[in-house]
C-alpha positions as CSV (number, residue, x, y, z in Angstrom):
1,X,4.1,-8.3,-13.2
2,X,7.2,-7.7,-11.4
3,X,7.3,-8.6,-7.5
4,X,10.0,-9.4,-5.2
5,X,10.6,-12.0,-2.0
6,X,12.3,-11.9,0.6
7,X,15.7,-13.5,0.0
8,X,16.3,-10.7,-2.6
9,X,15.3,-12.3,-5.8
10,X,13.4,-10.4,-8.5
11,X,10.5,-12.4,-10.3
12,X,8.6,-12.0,-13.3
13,X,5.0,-13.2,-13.8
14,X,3.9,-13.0,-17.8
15,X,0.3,-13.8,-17.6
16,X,-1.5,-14.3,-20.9
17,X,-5.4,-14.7,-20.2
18,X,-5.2,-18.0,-17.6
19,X,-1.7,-18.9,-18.0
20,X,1.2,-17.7,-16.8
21,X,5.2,-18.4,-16.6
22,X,7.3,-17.5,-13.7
23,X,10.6,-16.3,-14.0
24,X,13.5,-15.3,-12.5
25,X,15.1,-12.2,-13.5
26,X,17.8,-11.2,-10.7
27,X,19.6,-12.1,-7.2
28,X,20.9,-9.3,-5.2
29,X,20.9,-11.4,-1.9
30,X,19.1,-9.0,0.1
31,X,15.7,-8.2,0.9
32,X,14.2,-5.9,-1.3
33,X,12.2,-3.4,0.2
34,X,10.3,-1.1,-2.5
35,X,10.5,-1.7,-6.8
36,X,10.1,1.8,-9.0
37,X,9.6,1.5,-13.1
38,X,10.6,4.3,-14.9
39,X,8.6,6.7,-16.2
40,X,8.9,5.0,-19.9
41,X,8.9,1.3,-18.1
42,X,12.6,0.9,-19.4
43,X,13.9,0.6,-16.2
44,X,13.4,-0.8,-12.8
45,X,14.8,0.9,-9.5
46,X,15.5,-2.3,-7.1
47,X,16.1,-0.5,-3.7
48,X,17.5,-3.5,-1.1
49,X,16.6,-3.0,2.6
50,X,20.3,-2.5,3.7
51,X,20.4,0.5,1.6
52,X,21.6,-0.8,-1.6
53,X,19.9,0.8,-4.9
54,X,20.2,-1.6,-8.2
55,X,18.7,-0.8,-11.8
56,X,17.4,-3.7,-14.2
57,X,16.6,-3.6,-17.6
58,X,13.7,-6.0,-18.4
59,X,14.2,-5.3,-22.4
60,X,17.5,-6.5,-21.8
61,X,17.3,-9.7,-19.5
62,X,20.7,-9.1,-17.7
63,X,21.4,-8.8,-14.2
64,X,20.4,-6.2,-11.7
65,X,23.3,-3.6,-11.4
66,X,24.1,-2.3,-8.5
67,X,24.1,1.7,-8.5
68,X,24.1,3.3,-5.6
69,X,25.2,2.2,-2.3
70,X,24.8,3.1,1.4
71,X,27.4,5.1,2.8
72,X,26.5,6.9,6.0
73,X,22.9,5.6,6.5
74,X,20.5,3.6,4.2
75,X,18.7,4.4,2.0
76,X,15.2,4.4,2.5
77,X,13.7,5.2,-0.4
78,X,14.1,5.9,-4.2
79,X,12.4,7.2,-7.6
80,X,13.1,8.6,-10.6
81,X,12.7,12.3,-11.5
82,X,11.0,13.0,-14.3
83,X,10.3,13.9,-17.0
84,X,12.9,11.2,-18.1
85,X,14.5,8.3,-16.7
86,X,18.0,9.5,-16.6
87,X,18.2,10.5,-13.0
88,X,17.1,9.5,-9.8
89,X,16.4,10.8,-5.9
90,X,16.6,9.1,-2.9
91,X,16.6,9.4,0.9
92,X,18.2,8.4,3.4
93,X,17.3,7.5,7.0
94,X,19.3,10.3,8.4
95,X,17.6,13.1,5.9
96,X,19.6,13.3,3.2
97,X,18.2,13.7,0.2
98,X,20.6,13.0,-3.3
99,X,20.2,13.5,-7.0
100,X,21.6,10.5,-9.2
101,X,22.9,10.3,-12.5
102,X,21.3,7.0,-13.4
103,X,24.1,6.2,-16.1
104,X,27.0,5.7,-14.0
105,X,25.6,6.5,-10.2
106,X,27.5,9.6,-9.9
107,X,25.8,12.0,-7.2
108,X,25.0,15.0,-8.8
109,X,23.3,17.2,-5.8
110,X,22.6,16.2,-2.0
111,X,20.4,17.9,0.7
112,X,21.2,17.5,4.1
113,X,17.1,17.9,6.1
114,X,18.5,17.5,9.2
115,X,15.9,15.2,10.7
116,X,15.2,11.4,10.9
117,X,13.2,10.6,7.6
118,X,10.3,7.2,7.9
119,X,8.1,6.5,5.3
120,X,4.4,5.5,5.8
C-alpha cells in the first residue's frame, strides 16, 4: 500500500496477514496531491500540488525523479496512457492538455482546451 502525507513524503505499508512495516520510499517536499501506478505496476506517477510530476520505481528503491514540471500553470492532474507505461497525459489548470514521453519527460503533443480545467 502506497499513500502519501502532507509534507510530500511517499510511504510504503507491506502488510503480511497482521503485521506490517512502514517505510519510507521518497521526499519531494511538497504536498502530493494524487498517486497513479502504471498500468504493469512498474511505476508510480507522484503528481505534487505545485504542479510538479515525479515517477518512482518501487522494484528499484531509488528516489522519486522529478519529470515534468509546471511552466505556465500547474498541473492538475496526470496518468498514463495505455496500453503501456511509456507515456503519460496531464492537464493543466489553464486547459492544456500534454502527451509525455515518460523516459526522459520530453513533450511529445499539447492541446490547448481553452477553458479553466477542476477535477471532482
Amino acid at each position: 500500500l502506497y499513500f502519501s502525507a502532507q509534507e510530500g513524503m511517499l510511504f510504503f505499508y507491506d502488510i503480511n496477514g497482521l503485521q506490517y512495516e512502514m517505510k519510507i520510499c521518497a521526499d519531494i517536499l511538497q504536498p502530493i496531491s494524487s498517486l497513479i501506478f502504471s498500468p504493469d505496476y512498474t511505476t508510480l506517477l507522484v503528481v505534487a500540488d505545485q504542479g510538479t510530476v515525479y515517477t518512482y520505481k518501487p522494484a528499484h528503491s531509488g528516489e522519486a525523479v522529478k519529470l515534468l514540471d509546471a511552466c505556465s500553470s500547474c498541473f492538475l492532474a496526470a496518468d498514463f496512457l495505455t496500453p503501456g507505461d511509456k507515456y503519460c497525459v496531464s492537464v493543466t489548470i489553464s486547459g492544456e492538455v500534454q502527451v509525455w514521453f515518460l523516459e526522459d519527460g520530453t513533450c511529445l503533443s499539447k492541446l490547448n482546451l481553452d477553458i479553466e480545467v477542476q477535477v471532482n
